[in-house]
C-alpha positions as a Markdown table, in Angstrom:
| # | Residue | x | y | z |
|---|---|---|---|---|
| 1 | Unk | 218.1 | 133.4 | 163.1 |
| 2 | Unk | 219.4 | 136.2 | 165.3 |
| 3 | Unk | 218.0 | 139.5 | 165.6 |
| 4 | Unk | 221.1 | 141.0 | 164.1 |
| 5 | Unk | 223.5 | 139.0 | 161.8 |
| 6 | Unk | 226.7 | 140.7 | 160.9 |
| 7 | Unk | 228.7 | 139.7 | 158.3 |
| 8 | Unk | 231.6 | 140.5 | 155.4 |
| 9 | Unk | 230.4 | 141.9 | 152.0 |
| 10 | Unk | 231.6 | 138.8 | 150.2 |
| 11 | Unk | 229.8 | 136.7 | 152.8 |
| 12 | Unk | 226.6 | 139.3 | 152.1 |
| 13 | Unk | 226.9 | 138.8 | 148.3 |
| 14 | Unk | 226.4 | 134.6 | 148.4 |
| 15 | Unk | 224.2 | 134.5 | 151.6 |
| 16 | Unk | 220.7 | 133.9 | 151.2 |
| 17 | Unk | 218.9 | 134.7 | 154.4 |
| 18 | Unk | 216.7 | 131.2 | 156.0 |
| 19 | Unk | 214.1 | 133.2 | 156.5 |
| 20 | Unk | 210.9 | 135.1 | 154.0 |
| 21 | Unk | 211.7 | 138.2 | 152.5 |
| 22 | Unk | 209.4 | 140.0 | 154.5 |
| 23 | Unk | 210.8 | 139.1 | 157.9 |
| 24 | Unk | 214.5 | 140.8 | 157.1 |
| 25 | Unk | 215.9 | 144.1 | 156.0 |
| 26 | Unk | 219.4 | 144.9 | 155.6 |
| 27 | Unk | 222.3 | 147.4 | 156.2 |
| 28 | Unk | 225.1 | 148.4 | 153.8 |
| 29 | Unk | 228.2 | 149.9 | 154.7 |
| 30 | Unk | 230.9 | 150.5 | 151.8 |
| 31 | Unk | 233.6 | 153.2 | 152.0 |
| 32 | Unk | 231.5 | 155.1 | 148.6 |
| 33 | Unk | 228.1 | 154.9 | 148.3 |
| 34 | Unk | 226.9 | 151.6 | 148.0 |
| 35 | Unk | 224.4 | 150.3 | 144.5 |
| 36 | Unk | 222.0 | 147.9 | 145.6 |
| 37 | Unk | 222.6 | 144.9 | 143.2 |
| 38 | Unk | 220.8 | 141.3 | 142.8 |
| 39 | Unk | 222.2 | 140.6 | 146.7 |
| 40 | Unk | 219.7 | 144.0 | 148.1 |
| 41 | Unk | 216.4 | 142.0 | 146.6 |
| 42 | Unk | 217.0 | 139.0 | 149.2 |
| 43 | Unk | 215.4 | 141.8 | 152.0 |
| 44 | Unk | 212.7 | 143.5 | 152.3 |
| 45 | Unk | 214.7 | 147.4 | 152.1 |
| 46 | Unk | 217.8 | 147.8 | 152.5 |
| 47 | Unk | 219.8 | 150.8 | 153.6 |
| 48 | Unk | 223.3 | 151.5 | 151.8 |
| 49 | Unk | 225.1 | 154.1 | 153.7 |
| 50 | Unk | 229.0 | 155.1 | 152.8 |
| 51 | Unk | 232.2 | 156.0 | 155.7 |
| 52 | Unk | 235.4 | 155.2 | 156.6 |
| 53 | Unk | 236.6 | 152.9 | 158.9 |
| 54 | Unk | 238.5 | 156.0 | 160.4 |
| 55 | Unk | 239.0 | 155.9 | 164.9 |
| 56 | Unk | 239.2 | 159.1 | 165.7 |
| 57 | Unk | 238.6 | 160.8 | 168.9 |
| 58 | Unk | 235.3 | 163.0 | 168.6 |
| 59 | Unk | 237.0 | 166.4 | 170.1 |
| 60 | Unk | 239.1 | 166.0 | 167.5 |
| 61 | Unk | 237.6 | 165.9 | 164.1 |
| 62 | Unk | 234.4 | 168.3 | 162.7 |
| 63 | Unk | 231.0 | 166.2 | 162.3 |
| 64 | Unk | 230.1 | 169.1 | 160.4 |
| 65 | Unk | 231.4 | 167.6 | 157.4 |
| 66 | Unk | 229.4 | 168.2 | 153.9 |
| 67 | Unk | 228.0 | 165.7 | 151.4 |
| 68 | Unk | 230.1 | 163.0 | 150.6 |
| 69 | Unk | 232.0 | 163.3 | 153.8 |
| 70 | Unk | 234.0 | 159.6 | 154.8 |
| 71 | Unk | 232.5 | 160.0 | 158.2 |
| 72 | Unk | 229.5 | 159.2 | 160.1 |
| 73 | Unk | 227.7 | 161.9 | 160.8 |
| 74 | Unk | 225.0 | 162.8 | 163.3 |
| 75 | Unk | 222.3 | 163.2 | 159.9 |
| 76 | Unk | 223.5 | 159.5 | 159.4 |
| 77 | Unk | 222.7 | 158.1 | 163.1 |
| 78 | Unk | 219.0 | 159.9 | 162.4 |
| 79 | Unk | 218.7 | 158.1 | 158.9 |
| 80 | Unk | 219.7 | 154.8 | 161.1 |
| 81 | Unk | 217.5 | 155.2 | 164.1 |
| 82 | Unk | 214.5 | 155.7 | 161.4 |
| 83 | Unk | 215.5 | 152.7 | 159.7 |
| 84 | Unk | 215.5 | 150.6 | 163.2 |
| 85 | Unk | 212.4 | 152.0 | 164.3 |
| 86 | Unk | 210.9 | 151.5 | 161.1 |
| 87 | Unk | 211.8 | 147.8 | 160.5 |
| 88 | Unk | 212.0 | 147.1 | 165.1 |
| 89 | Unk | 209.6 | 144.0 | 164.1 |
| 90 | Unk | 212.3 | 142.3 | 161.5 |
| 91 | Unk | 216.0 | 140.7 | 161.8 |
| 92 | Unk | 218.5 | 142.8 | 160.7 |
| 93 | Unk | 221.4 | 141.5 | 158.3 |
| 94 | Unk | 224.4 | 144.0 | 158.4 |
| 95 | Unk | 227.5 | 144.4 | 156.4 |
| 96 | Unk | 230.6 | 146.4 | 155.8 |
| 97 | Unk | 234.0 | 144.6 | 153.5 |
| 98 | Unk | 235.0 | 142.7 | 156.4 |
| 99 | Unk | 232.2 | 142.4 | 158.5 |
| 100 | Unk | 234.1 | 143.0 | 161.7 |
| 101 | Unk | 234.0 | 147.0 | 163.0 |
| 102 | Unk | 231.7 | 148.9 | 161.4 |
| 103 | Unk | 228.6 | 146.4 | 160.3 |
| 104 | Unk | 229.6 | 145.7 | 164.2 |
| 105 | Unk | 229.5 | 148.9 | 165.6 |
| 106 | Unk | 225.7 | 149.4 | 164.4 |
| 107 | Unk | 224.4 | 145.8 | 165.1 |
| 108 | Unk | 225.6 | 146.2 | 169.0 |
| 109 | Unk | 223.5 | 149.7 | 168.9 |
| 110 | Unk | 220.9 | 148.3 | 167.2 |
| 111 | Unk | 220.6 | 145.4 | 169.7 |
| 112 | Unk | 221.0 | 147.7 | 172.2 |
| 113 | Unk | 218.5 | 149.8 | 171.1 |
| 114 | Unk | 216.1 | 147.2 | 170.7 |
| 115 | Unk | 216.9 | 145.3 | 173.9 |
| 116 | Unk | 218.5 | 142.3 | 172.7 |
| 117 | Unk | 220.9 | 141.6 | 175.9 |
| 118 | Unk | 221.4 | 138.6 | 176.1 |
| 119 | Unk | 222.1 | 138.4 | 171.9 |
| 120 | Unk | 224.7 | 141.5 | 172.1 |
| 121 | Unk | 226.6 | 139.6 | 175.3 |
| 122 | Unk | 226.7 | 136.7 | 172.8 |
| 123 | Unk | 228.0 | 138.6 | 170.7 |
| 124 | Unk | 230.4 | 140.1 | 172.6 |
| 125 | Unk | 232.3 | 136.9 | 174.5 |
| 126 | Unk | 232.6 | 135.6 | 170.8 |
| 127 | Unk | 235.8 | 137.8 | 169.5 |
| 128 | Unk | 234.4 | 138.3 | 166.5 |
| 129 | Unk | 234.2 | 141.8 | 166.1 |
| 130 | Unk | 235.7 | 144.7 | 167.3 |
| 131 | Unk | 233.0 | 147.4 | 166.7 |
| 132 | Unk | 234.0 | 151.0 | 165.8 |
| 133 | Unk | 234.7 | 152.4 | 169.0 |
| 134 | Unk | 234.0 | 156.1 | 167.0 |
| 135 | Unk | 230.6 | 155.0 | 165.5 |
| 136 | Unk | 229.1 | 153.0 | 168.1 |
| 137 | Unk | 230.1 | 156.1 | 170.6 |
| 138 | Unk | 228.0 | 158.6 | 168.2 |
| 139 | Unk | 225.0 | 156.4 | 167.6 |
| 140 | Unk | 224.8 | 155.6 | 171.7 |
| 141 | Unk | 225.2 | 159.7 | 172.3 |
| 142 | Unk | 228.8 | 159.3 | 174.3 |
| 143 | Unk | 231.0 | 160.5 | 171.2 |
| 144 | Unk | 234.5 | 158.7 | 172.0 |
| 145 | Unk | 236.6 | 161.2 | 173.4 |
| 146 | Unk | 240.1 | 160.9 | 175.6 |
| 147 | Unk | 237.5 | 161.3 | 178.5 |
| 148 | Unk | 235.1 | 158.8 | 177.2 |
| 149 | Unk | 237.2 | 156.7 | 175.8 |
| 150 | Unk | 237.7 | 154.0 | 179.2 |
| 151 | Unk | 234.0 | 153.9 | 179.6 |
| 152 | Unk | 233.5 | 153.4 | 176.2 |
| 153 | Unk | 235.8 | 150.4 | 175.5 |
| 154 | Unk | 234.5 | 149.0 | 178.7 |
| 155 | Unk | 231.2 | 148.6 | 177.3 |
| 156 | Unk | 232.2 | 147.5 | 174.0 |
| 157 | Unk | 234.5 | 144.5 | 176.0 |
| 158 | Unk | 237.6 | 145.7 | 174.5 |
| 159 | Unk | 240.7 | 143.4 | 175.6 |
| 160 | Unk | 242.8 | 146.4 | 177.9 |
């Protein structure tokens, strides 16, 4: 099983992970907040967050947005790098509806937060998924920007 397995939420709702409960945790992503349901009980904790699959440059838009807001926020990357640090040991099984920008976004981080290279290259050269170039830019701490926004797609392996 690979560190980080990113996937659709119908995929998530019929997938049973090959591996013991206590080796996997999961991550959520719905456009409202999630409910855990029977699928959540497969993992060992899961984490049900809720935004948009909005791309917006950074300078643009106020992160100070309140409760309920349809962005991710920077209280939302802390929640998140608790939830990695917490569970570092385990595989992680992430998704959003289709399983291809914003579970994305947050397994790259989380691989390369964790070190998983060689995994996130995989990754990467398979044109899967085109992760959130506005989530993965808050959770690395380069918030995508018109300046940032080169560098940014450049690490992500966007096609130019």
């Amino acid at each position: 099983m690979d560190k980080v397995t990113i996937m659709s939420r119908k995929r998530f709702l019929e997938w049973v992970p090959p591996v013991s409960k206590e080796q996997v945790v999961a991550i959520r992503i719905g456009d409202r907040a999630p409910v855990k349901d029977a699928a959540s009980d497969r993992y060992t904790d899961t984490l049900s967050l809720a935004f948009y699959d909005e791309w917006t440059f950074a300078d643009e838009i106020d992160r100070n947005t309140p409760v309920g807001s349809n962005r991710l926020t920077e209280k939302d990357k802390i929640i998140i790098d608790d939830y990695i640090d917490k569970y570092s040991d385990r595989y992680f099984v992430l998704h959003c509806e289709q399983g291809i920008s914003r579970s994305s976004a947050i397994g790259y981080y989380i691989l390369k937060r964790l070190g998983y290279k060689e995994e996130l290259n995989e990754k990467k050269d398979s044109a899967l998924y085109l992760p959130n170039i506005e989530v993965y830019g808050l959770l690395i701490g380069n918030p995508y920007t018109k300046k940032t926004a080169t560098k940014l797609r450049k690490e992500l392996d966007y096609p130019e």
